[in-house]
C-alpha positions as CSV (number, residue, x, y, z in Angstrom):
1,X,130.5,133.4,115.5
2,X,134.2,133.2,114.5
3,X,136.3,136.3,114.7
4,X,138.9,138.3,112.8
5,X,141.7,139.0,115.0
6,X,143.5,142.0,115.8
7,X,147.5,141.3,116.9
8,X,148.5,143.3,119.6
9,X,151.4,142.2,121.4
10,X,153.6,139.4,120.4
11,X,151.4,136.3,122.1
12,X,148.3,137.9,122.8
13,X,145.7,139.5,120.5
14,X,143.6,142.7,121.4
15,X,140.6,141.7,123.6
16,X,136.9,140.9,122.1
17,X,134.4,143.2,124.0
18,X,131.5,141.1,124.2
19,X,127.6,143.2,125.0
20,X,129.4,146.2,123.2
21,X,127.2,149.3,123.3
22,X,128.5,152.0,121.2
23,X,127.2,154.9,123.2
24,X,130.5,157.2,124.7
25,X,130.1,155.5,128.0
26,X,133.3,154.2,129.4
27,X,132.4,152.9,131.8
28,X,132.2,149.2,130.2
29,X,135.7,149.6,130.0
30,X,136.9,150.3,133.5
31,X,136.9,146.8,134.8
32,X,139.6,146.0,131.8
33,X,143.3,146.4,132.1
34,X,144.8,150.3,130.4
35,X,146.4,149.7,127.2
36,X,148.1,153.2,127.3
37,X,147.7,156.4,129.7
38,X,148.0,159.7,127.3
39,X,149.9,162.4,129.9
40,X,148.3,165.9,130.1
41,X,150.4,168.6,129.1
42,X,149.4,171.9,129.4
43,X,145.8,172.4,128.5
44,X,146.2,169.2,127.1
45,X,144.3,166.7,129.2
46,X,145.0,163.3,130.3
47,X,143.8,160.4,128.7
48,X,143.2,156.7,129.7
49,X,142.9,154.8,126.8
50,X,141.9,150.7,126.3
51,X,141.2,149.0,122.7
52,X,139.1,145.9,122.0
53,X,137.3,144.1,119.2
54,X,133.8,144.2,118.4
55,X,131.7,142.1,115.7
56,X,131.9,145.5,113.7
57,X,135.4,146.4,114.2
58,X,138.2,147.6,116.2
59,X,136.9,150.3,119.3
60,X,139.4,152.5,121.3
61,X,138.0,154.4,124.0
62,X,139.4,157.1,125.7
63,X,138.6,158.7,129.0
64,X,139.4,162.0,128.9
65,X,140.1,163.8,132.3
66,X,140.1,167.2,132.3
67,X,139.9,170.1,135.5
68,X,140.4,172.5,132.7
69,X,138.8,174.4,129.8
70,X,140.5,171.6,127.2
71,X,142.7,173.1,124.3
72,X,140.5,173.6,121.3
73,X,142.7,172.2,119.3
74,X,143.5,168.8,121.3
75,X,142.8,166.0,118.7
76,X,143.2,162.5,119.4
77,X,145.0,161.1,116.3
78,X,144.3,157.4,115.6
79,X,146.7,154.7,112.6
80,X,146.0,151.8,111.2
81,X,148.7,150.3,109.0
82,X,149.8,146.8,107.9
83,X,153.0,145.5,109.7
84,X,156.7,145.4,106.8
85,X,157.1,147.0,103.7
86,X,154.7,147.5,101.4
87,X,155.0,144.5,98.6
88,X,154.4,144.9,95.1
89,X,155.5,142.9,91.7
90,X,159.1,144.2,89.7
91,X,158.3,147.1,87.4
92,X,156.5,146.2,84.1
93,X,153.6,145.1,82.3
94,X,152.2,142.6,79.8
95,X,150.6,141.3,77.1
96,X,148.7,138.2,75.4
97,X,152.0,136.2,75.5
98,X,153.1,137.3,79.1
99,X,154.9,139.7,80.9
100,X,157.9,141.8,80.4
101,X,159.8,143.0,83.7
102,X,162.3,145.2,84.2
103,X,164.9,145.6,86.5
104,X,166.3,149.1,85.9
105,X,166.2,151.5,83.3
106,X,168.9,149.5,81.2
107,X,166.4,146.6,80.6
108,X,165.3,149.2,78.0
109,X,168.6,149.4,76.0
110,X,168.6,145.3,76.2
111,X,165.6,145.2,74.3
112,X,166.8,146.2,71.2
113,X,163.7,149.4,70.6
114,X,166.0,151.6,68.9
115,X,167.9,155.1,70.3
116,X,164.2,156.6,70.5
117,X,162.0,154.0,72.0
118,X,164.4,153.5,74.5
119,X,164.7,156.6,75.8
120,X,160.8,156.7,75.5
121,X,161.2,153.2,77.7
122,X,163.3,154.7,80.2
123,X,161.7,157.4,81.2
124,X,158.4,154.8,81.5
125,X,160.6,153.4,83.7
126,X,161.4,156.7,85.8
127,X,157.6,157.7,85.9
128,X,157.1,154.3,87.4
129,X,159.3,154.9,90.0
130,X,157.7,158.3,91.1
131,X,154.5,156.8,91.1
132,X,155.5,153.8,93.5
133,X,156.8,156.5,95.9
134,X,153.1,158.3,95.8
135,X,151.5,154.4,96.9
136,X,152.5,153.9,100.5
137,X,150.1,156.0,102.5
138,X,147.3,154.7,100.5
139,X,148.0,152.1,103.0
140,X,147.8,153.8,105.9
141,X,144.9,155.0,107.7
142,X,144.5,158.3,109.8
143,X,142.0,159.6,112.0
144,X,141.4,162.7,114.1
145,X,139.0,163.7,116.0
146,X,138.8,167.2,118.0
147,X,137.2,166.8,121.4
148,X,135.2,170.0,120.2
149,X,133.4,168.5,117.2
150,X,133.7,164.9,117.4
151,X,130.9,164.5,115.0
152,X,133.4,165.6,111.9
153,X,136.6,162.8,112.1
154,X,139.0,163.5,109.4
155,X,141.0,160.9,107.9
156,X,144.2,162.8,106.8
157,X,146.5,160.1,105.5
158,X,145.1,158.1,102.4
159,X,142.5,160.4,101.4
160,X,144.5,163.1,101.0
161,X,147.5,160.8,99.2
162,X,144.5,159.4,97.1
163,X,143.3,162.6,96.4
164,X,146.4,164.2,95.1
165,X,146.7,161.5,92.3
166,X,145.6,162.4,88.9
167,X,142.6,161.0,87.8
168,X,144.4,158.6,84.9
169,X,145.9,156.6,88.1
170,X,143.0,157.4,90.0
171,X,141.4,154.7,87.7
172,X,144.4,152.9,87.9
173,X,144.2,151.8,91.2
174,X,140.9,152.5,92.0
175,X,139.9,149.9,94.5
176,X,143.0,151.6,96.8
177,X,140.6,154.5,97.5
178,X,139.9,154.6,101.2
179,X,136.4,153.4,102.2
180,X,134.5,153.1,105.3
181,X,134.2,155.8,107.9
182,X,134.9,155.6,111.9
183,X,132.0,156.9,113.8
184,X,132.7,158.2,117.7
185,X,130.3,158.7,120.3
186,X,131.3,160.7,123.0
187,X,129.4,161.3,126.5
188,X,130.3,163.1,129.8
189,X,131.6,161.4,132.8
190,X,129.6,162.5,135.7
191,X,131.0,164.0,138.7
192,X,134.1,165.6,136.8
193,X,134.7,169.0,135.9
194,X,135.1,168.4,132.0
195,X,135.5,164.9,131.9
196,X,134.0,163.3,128.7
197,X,134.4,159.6,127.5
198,X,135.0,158.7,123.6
199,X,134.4,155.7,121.9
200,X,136.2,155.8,118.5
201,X,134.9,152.5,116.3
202,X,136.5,151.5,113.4
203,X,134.6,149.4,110.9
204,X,136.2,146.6,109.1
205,X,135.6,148.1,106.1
206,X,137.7,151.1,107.1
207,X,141.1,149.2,107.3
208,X,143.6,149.6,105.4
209,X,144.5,146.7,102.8
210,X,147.1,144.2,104.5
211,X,149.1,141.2,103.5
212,X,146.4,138.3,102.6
213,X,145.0,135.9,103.7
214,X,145.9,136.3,107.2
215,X,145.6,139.3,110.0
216,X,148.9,138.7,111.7
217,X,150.5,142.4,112.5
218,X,148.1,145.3,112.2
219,X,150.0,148.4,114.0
220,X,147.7,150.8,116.2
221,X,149.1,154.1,117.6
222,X,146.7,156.3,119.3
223,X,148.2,160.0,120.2
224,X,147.3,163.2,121.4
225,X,148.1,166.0,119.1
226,X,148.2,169.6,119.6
227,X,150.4,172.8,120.3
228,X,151.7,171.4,123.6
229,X,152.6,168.3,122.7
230,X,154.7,167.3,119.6
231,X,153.7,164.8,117.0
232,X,154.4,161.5,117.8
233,X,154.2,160.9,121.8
234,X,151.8,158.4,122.9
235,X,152.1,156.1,119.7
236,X,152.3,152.0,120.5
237,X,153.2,149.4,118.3
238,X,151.1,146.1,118.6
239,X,152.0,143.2,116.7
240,X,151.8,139.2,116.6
241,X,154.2,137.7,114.7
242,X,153.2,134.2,115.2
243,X,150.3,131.8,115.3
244,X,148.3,133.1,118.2
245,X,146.0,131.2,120.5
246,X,142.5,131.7,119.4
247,X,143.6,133.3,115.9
248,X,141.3,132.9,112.9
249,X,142.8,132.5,109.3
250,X,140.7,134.7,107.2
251,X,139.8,132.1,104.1
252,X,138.7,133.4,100.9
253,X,134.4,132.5,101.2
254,X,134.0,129.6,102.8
255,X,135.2,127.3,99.6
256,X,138.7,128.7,101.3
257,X,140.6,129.3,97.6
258,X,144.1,129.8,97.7
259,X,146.1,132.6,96.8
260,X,147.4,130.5,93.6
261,X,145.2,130.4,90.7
262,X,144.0,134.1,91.1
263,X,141.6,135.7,88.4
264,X,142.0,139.4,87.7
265,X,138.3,140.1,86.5
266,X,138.1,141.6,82.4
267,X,135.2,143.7,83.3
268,X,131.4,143.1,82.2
269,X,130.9,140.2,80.0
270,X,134.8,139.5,79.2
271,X,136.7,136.9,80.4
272,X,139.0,137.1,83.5
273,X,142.8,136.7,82.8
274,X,145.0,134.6,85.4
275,X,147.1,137.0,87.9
276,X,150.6,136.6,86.5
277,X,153.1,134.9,89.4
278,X,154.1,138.3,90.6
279,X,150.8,139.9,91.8
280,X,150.7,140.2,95.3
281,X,147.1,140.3,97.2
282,X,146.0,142.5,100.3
283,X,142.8,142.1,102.0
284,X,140.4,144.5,103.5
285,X,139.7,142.5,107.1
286,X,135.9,141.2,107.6
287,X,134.5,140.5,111.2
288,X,133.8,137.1,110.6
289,X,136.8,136.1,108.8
290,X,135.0,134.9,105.4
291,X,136.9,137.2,102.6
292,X,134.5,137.7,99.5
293,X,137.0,140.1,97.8
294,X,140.7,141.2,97.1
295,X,142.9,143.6,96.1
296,X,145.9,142.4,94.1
297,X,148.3,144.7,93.3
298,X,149.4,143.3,89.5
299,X,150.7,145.0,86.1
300,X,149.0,146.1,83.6
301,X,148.5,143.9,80.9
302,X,146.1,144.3,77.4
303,X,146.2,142.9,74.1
304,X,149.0,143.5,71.6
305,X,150.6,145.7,74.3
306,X,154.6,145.0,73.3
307,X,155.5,148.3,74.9
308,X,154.4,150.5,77.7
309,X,151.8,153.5,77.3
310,X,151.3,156.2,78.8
311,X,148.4,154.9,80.5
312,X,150.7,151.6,81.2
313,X,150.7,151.7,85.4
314,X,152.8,149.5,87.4
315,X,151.8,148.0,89.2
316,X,147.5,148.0,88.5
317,X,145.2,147.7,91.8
318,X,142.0,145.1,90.8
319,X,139.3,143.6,93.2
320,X,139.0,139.9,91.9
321,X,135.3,139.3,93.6
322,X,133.6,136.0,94.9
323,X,130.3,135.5,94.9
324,X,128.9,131.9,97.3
325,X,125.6,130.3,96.8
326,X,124.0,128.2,99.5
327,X,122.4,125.2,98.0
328,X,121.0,123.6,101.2
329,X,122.2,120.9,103.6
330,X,125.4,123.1,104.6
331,X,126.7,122.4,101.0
332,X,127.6,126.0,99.2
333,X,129.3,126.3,95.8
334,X,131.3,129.3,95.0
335,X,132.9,131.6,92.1
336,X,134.1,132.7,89.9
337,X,136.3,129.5,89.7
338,X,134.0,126.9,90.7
339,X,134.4,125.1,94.0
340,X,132.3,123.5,96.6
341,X,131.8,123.2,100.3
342,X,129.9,121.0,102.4
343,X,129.6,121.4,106.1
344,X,132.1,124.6,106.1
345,X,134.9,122.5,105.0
346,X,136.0,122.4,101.5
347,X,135.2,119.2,99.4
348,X,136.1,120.8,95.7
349,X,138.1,121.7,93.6
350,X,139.5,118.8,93.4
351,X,143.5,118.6,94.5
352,X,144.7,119.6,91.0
353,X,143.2,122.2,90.0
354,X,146.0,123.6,92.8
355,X,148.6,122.2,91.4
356,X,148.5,123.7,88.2
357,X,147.5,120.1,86.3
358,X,144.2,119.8,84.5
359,X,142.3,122.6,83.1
360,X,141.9,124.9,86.7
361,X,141.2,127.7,84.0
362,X,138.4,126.3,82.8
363,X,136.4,126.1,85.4
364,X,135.9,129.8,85.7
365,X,132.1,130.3,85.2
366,X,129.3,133.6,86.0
367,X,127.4,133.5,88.9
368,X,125.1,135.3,87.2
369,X,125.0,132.3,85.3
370,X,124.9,129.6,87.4
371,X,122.2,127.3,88.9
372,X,121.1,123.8,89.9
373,X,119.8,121.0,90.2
374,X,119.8,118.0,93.5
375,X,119.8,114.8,92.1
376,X,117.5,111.7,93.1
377,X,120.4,110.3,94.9
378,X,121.6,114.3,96.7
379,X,124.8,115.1,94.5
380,X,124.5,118.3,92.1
381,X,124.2,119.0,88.8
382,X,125.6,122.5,88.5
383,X,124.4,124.4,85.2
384,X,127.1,127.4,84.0
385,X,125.6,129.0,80.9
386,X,124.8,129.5,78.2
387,X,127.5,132.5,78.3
388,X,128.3,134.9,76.2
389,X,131.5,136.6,76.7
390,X,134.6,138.4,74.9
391,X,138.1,137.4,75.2
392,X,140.2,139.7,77.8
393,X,143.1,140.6,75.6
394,X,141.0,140.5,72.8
395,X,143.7,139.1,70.8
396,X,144.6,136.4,68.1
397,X,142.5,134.9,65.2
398,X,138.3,136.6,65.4
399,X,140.2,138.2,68.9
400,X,137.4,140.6,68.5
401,X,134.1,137.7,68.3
402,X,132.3,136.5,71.3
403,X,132.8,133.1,73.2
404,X,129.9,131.5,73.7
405,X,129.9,128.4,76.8
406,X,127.7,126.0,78.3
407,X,129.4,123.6,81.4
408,X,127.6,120.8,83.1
409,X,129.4,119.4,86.2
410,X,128.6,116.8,88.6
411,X,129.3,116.7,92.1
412,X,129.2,114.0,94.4
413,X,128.0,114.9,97.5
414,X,130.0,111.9,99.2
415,X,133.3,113.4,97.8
416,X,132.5,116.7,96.9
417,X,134.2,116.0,93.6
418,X,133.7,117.7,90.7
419,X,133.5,116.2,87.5
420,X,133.1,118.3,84.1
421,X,130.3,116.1,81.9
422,X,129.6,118.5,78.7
423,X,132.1,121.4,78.0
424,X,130.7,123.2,75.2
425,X,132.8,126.0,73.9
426,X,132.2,127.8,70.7
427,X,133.6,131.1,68.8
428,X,130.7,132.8,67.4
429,X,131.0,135.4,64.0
430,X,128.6,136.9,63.7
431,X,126.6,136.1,60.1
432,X,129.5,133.8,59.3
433,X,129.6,131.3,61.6
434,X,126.1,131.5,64.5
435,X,125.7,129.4,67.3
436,X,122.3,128.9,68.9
437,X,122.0,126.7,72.0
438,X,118.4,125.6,73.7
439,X,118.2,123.6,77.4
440,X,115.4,121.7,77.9
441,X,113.4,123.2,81.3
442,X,114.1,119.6,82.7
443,X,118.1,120.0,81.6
444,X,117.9,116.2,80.5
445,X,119.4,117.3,76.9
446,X,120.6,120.2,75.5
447,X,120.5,120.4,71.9
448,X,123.7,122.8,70.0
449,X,123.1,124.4,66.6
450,X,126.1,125.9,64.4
451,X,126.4,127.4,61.3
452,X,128.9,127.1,58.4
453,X,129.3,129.4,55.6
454,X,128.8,128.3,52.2
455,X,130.2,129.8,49.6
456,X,129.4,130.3,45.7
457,X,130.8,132.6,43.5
458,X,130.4,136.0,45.6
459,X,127.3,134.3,47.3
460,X,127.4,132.9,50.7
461,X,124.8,130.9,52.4
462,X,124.7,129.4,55.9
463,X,124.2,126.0,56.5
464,X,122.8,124.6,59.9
465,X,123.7,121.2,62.0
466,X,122.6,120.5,65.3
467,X,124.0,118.0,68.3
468,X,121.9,117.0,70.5
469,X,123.2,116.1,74.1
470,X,121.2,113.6,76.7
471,X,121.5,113.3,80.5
472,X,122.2,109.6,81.0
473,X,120.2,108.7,84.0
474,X,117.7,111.1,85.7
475,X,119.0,109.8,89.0
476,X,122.7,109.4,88.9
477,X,123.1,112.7,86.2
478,X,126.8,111.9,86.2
479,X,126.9,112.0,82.3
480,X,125.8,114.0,79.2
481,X,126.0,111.4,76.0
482,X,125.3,112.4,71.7
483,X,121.7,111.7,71.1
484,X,121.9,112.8,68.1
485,X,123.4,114.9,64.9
486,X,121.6,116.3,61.9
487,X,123.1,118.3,58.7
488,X,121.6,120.9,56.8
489,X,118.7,121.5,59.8
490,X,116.2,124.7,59.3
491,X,117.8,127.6,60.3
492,X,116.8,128.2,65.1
493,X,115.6,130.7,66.6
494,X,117.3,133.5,67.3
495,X,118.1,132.9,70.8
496,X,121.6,133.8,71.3
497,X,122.5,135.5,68.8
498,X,120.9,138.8,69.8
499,X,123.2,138.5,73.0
500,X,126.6,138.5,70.6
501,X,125.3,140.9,67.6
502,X,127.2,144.1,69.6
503,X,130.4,144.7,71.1
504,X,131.0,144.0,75.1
C-alpha cells in the first residue's frame, strides 16, 4: 500500500512501524534507534521518546521512567506545523469581472471612490490586516497530555485561535477548524517503580493543513512541560527539504489533477467558479497519499461586488472536493472536472485542458450526476446530466434563471481520450422560455424540447420545438448526430421543469 511520508531529517524520512499495535506497550519500540531523550528535572521524569508512521498516522511513544511520585502537572506537549511562512493571496477580493487587489491602504485613494468610500476602503484594508495576524496558529497543531489523565488530550493551539474568532469569520474560513483527535494509550512498564509507556497517535485527519500537493517539511517538537522545566526544552525540528528516497507525491485522486485549473465549489446546485491565479492550496495529509479534498486559501468574490463588505474576508478558506468512480478494469473517472484513469495512471484530460486552451471549464460536471455506459468495443460513454444549476455570481442578463446541461463524452479506452459528442446547454425562464429534456433508457437518442414566447397584444403564448439527437453506432458510440427537428410540437411533460420552478 503506498505511503504518505513524514520528513524528518534532511535525507531520511521518519520510520514506517509495520505490525503497529496501538496498546501503550513500548516495548515494540525498543529495538529502534531514540529519536530524543527528555531529561528529568525535578519531579519531572525522564523520557525516551521514538516517532514512526503508521497506516493511520504519525505515533510517538514515550517511555516514561520514573523512581518518583511524577509531578501532577508533567504534560508531554506534542506540534505539528507545516515547514515556511504561512502563504496566502495579496489583500482583496472580487467580482464577476475579476479581482481587485490591493497593495496598501493607498490602492484605495487610486481608485477614484470618493473622500468617504475611501476612507471606508482603507479601513477594509486595516481590518484585513488584523485578521491575517489571527490566521497562523490555525495552522498549528498542539497537544497535551498529563501523565495523570491521559484519557482527556487537549489541543491548545488552533482550537483555542479558532475559537476566539467571531462567528461571521468563523464561516469565513470554516474548513480551517481543527478536526480529528489524537487518541493515547498508555500502560505500565513492569518491574519499575512508576514507569509507564505512552503511545500518542495522531490521525491524518488531525494535521494541520500544509503546502499541497506534496508532504516535504512537517516540523515535530515533542517537550515536557511543567513547573520545573521551562517551555520550550526538548523541542526538535525534522525536516526534508528534498526529494527523499522512498517519498510519495500525494496526487489529487488517483486522476492526479494539478493545482492549475482549481474549482472553488458555489454551494448546492450552483456552479463552481475557477480559483483566481492567486489562491494558494494546503492539504490535510492522507495515509495513502490519494487527496480527495483541499483547502485553498482565495478571496472572496460574489456577484456585482465592486467594493468590499463588511462580510468581504481576505483571504476566504473553501474545500474544493473530488469525488472518483471505479468503472471496472482499473479504469476510474473522477470530478468535478472530468478526468479519467486507467491502470492508476492518468489517461485524461487530455494535455490541453492544462494548458488553459480548449474549453477545460466545461467539462466540470456532478457526480451526482454522472453515469455510464461500456461500449461493444470497451471505451465509455460517460452521461453528465440532465443538470439543473444556478450561476455562481449570479450575474449578467436572467443572472438569476437556472442552467440547465446535458454532456455526452466518449473515451477511448486505448487513449483514454476524451472527446465531448453532444454539449447541450440551455438558460431556462421560467414560463417564458422552458426547456424539457428526455434520455431514452438505452441513451441511443436524446430528444430536447424548448419553448419560445409568443406574443399578441398583452397575450403571450409558448410555442414548442423539439431536436432530437441519435447515437451513431451502438458499438463505436463516438458520435451524437440531428435525427430530427419539429416546430410548433405539443407542449412535454413536465419533467424538468419542476427541478427549476424555485430558487437554489
Amino acid at each position: 500500500m503506498p505511503r504518505a511520508v513524514v520528513a524528518q531529517e534532511a535525507g531520511t524520512v521518519i520510520p514506517h512501524v509495520e505490525s503497529f499495535r496501538h496498546d501503550g506497550n513500548v516495548g515494540e519500540w525498543r529495538a529502534r534507534p531514540i529519536d530524543r531523550i527528555l531529561p528529568a528535572v525535578g519531579r519531572i521524569p525522564q523520557a525516551l521518546v521514538w516517532v514512526g508512521q503508521v497506516e493511520d498516522g504519525v505515533v510517538v511513544a514515550a517511555e516514561i521512567r520514573s523512581g518518583v511520585e511524577p509531578d501532577e502537572d508533567a504534560t508531554l506537549r506534542i506540534g505539528l506545523r507545516g515547514a515556511g511562512d504561512l502563504a496566502m493571496p495579496p489583500i482583496g477580493w472580487g467580482h464577476q469581472f475579476g479581482f481587485v487587489l490591493l497593495e496598501d491602504p493607498s490602492g484605495c485613494t487610486g481608485r477614484e471612490l470618493g473622500e468617504e468610500n475611501s476612507a471606508a476602503c482603507e479601513a477594509w484594508f486595516q481590518r484585513q490586516v488584523d485578521y491575517r495576524d489571527a490566521l497562523p496558529p490555525l495552522f498549528e497543531r498542539e497537544w497535551r497530555l498529563r501523565l495523570t489523565t491521559p484519557d482527556e488530550i487537549l489541543e491548545a493551539r488552533a482550537s483555542e485561535a479558532f475559537d476566539r474568532l467571531p462567528d461571521l469569520i468563523q464561516g469565513a474560513i470554516g474548513p480551517l477548524e481543527p478536526r480529528g483527535r489524537p487518541l493515547a494509550k498508555t500502560r505500565p512498564i513492569l518491574g519499575t517503580e512508576g514507569g509507564v509507556g505512552v503511545e500518542f497517535l495522531i490521525p491524518w485527519s488531525a494535521f494541520p493543513p500544509v503546502k499541497a500537493p506534496r508532504l516535504e517539511e512537517v516540523h515535530l517538537a515533542f517537550e515536557w512541560l511543567g513547573d520545573s522545566t521551562d517551555s520550550g526544552e526538548g523541542w526538535i525540528t525534522r525536516t526534508g527539504t528534498r526529494p527523499l528516497q522512498n517519498a510519495l507525491d500525494h496526487v489529487i485522486t488517483p486522476c492526479r489533477y494539478g493545482l492549475n485549473g482549481l474549482l472553488i465549489p458555489g454551494g448546492e446546485n450552483r456552479f463552481s467558479r475557477p480559483a483566481s491565479e492567486h489562491a494558494i492550496p494546503y492539504m490535510i495529509p492522507e495515509g495513502a497519499g490519494d487527496l480527495r479534498s483541499l483547502i485553498v486559501l482565495d478571496n472572496h468574490a460574489a456577484g456585482y461586488l465592486y467594493e468590499p463588505t463588511g462580510e468581504t474576508w481576505s483571504p476566504a478558506a473553501f474545500e474544493p472536493t473530488f469525488e472518483v468512480l471505479d468503472v471496472g478494469r482499473g479504469e476510474r473517472l473522477c470530478t468535478p472536472v472530468l478526468a479519467y484513469a486507467q491502470g492508476g495512471e492518468r489517461a485524461g484530460p487530455p494535455d490541453w485542458t492544462e494548458t488553459g486552451e480548449g474549453d477545460w471549464f466545461g467539462l466540470q460536471v456532478d457526480p451526482r450526476e454522472l453515469d455510464y455506459r461500456r461500449l461493444d468495443n470497451g471505451d465509455l460513454l460517460v452521461k453528465s446530466g440532465v443538470r439543473v444549476a444556478w450561476s455562481y455570481f449570479g450575474s449578467g442578463q436572467c443572472g438569476a434563471c437556472p442552467r440547465v446541461n446535458l454532456d455526452f463524452f466518449h473515451i477511448a479506452q486505448r487513449t483514454g481520450r476524451i472527446t465531448p459528442i453532444l454539449r447541450f446547454g440551455g438558460l431556462a425562464e421560467p414560463e417564458f422560455r422552458d426547456i424539457e429534456i428526455e434520455v431514452a433508457d438505452d441513451w441511443r437518442t436524446v430528444t430536447i424540447w424548448q419553448s419560445e414566447p409568443v406574443f399578441e397584444g398583452d397575450d403571450m403564448e409558448s410555442t414548442w420545438r423539439l431536436t432530437r439527437y441519435c447515437l451513431n453506432d451502438a458499438a463505436r458510440g463516438d458520435a451524437f448526430e440531428v435525427c430530427g427537428e419539429e416546430d410548433e410540437v405539443e407542449e412535454p411533460p413536465d419533467r424538468l421543469r419542476r427541478r427549476y420552478s424555485g430558487s437554489p
